[in-house]
C-alpha positions in Angstrom: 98.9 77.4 103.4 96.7 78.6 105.8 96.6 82.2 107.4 97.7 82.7 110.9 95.8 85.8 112.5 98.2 87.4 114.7 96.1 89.1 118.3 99.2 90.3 120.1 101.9 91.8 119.7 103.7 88.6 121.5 102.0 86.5 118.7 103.7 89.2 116.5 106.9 89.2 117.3 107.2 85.1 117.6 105.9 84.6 114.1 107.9 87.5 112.7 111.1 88.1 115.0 114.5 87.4 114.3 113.5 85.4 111.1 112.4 82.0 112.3 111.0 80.9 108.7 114.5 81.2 107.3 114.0 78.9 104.5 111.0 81.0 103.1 109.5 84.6 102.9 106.7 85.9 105.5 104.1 88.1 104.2 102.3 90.0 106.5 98.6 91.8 105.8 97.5 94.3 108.3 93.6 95.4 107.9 90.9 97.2 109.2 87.1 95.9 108.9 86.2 99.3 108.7 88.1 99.9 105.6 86.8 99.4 101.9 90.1 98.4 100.3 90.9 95.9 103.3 87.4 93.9 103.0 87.9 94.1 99.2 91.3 92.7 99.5 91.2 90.1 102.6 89.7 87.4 100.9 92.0 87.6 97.6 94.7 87.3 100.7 93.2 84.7 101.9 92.4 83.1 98.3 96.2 83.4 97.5 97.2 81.8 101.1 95.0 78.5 100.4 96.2 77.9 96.9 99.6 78.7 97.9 101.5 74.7 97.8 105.3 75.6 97.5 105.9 76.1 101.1 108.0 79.1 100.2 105.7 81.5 102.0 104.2 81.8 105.5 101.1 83.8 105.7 100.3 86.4 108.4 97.3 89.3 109.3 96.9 91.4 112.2 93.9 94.0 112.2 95.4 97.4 113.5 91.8 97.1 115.6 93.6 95.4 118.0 94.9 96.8 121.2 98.4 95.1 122.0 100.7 96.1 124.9 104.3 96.5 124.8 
C-alpha cells in the first residue's frame, strides 16, 4: 500500500468521511516537519504502509502545517 498525503480538508473528508473503505480500517498519521518524534516516526509509517499486502488497511497523512478552509 502506498500512502496518500491528504492537502485539504476536502481531500480529508473524501478519503475519511462516512466510511468509504468499509471492507478495511483507515489509519490516519498527522505530523509536523518541525517536530522530532514526527520525522523519527514518518518513515517507520511509511515503511509499514509499503510492506503492508493484506489490503486490510488504507494509509493516510496530513501535516497540521497545512492551512485548509472549512
Amino acid at each position: 500500500m502506498t500512502v496518500v498525503l491528504l492537502k485539504t480538508l476536502e481531500e480529508f473528508h473524501s478519503a475519511i468521511g462516512k466510511n468509504p473503505h468499509k471492507e478495511c480500517c483507515t489509519i490516519v498519521y498527522f505530523w509536523a516537519a518541525w517536530v522530532e518524534p514526527c520525522r523519527v516516526l514518518t518513515p517507520l509509517f511509511e515503511k509499514c504502509a509499503s510492506e503492508d499486502t493484506s489490503g486490510k488497511l488504507k494509509y493516510f497523512k496530513s501535516t497540521t502545517t497545512n492551512k485548509t478552509t472549512n
